[in-house]
N, C-alpha and C positions, 0 to 999 in steps of 0.2 A: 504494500500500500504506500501511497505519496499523500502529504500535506505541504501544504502552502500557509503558510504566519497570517499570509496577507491574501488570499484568494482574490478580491477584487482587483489586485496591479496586477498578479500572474497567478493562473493555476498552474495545477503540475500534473504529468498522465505516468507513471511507470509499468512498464511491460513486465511481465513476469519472472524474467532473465536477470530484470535492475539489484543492483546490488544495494543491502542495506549504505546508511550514509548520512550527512546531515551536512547542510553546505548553507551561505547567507549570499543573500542577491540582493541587488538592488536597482530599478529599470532607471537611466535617465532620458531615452527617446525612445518613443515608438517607432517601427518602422511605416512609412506613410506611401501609400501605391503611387507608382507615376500615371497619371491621367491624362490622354490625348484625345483629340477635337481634331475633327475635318476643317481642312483650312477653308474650304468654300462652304456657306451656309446654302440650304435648299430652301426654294419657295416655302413647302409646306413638308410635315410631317410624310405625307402620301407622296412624295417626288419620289421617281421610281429614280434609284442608283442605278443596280446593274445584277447581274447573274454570275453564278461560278462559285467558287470555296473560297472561304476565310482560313485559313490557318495560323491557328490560334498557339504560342506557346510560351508556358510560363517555368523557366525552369529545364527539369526533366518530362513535361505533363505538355501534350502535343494535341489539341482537337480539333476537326474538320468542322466546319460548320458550311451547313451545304443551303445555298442561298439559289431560290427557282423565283419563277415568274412569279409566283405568288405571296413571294416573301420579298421582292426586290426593292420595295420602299424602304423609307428610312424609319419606317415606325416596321416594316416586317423583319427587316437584317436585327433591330434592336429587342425583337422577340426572339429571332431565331439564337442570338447569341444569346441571351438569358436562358433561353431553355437548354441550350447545346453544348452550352461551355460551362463546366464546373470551374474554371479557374477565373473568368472575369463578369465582369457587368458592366451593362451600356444602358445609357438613357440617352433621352432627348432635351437640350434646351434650346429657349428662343429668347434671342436678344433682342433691344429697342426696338431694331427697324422688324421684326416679327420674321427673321430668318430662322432658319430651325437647323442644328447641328448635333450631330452625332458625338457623346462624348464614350471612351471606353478604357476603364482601368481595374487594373487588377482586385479578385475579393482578399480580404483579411484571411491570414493564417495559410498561404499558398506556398510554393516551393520559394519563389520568387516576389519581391515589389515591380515587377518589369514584365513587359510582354515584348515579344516579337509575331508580328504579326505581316503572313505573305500572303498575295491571293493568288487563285487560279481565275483568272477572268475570264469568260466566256467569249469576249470580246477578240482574243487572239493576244493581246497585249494584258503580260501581268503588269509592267511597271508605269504607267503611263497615269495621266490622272486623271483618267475619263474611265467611264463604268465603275466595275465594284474594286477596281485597281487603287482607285482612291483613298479605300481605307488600310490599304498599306502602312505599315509603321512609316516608311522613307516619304509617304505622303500626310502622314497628320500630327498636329502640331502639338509640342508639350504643353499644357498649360499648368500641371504641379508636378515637379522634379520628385524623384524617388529621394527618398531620408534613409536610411539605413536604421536599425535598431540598436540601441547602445547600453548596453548591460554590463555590472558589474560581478561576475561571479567569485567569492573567497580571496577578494581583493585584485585579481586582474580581471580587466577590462578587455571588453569584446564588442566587434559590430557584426551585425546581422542582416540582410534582405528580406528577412521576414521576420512576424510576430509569429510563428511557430517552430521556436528553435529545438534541434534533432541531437544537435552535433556537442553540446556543453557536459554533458552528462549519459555517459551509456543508456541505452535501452530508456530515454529518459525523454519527454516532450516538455517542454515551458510555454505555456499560451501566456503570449505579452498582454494586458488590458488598459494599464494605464502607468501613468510612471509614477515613481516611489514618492513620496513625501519628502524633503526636505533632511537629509541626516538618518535615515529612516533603513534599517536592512531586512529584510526580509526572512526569515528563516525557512528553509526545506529541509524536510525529513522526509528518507526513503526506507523502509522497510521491507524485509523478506516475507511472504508470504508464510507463516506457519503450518507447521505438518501434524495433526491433530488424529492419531490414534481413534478409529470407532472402537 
């Protein structure tokens, strides 16, 4: 079993295999997704972009997202990714003049704060920025840079690309939530599993 001092800055998951332990942490940044926007805004919501695959990857974590006539708007591509893609999420916003743009960054706790993102355009042309080429990484615009996460584990210091770090602790997850208080450490305790005789 694992506990967390402080469950709401970080929880903790241990696998079976984790070795008993007791270690003090303390978050000073979260890690924050990087967020990109289509550099041309569309008429409306319903402007049809284009057809083909989105190739989606965050990480090690790769997903097709397959885009047909009938999801080829900008409110259908912004379904088809919410439903298709475990690793990001897209909305829609509309600025003053009532243009409408696609925004698309990565979800919390993923391998990665970054995407790469290629298309297969139906159109003959992936890299170009007509059709669904467009929402190519090399075509859309950062609007919030990635932060990395920056934690303090038993007094050295660590950065991270994600709020679910693997790598600090064997057989060990840390879900990052919020950062520590002010002077403030954390305590984790890992325990073995007991072997209880029926």
């Amino acid at each position: 079993s694992a506990s967390s001092s402080t469950p709401s800055v970080v929880s903790i998951n241990a696998d079976d295999n984790a070795s008993s332990g007791s270690y003090t942490l303390s978050v000073e940044q979260l890690a924050v997704p990087e967020t990109y926007q289509t550099t041309t805004g569309f008429d409306t919501s319903d402007t049809v972009v284009g057809t083909g695959t989105l190739v989606i990857t965050n990480g090690e974590t790769t997903t097709n997202v397959l885009i047909e006539d009938a999801s080829a708007s900008l409110d259908g591509i912004t379904t088809a990714i919410n439903t298709d893609n475990p690793s990001a999420v897209a909305r829609i916003i509309t600025d003053s003049e009532g243009k409408a743009f696609l925004q698309i960054a990565t979800l919390d706790f993923q391998d990665s704060h970054r995407l790469i993102i290629t298309v297969i355009d139906s159109d003959g042309n992936d890299t170009d920025d007509v059709g669904l080429s467009q929402l190519a990484s090399n075509q859309l615009s950062i609007i919030t840079a990635a932060v990395d996460a920056q934690v303090t584990l038993d007094g050295t210091a660590f950065e991270r690309s994600t709020n679910a770090i693997t790598d600090l602790i064997s057989d060990v997850t840390l879900f990052l939530l919020a950062t520590s208080p002010a002077d403030t450490l954390i305590e984790l305790d890992i325990s073995e599993p007991s072997l209880v005789a029926e």
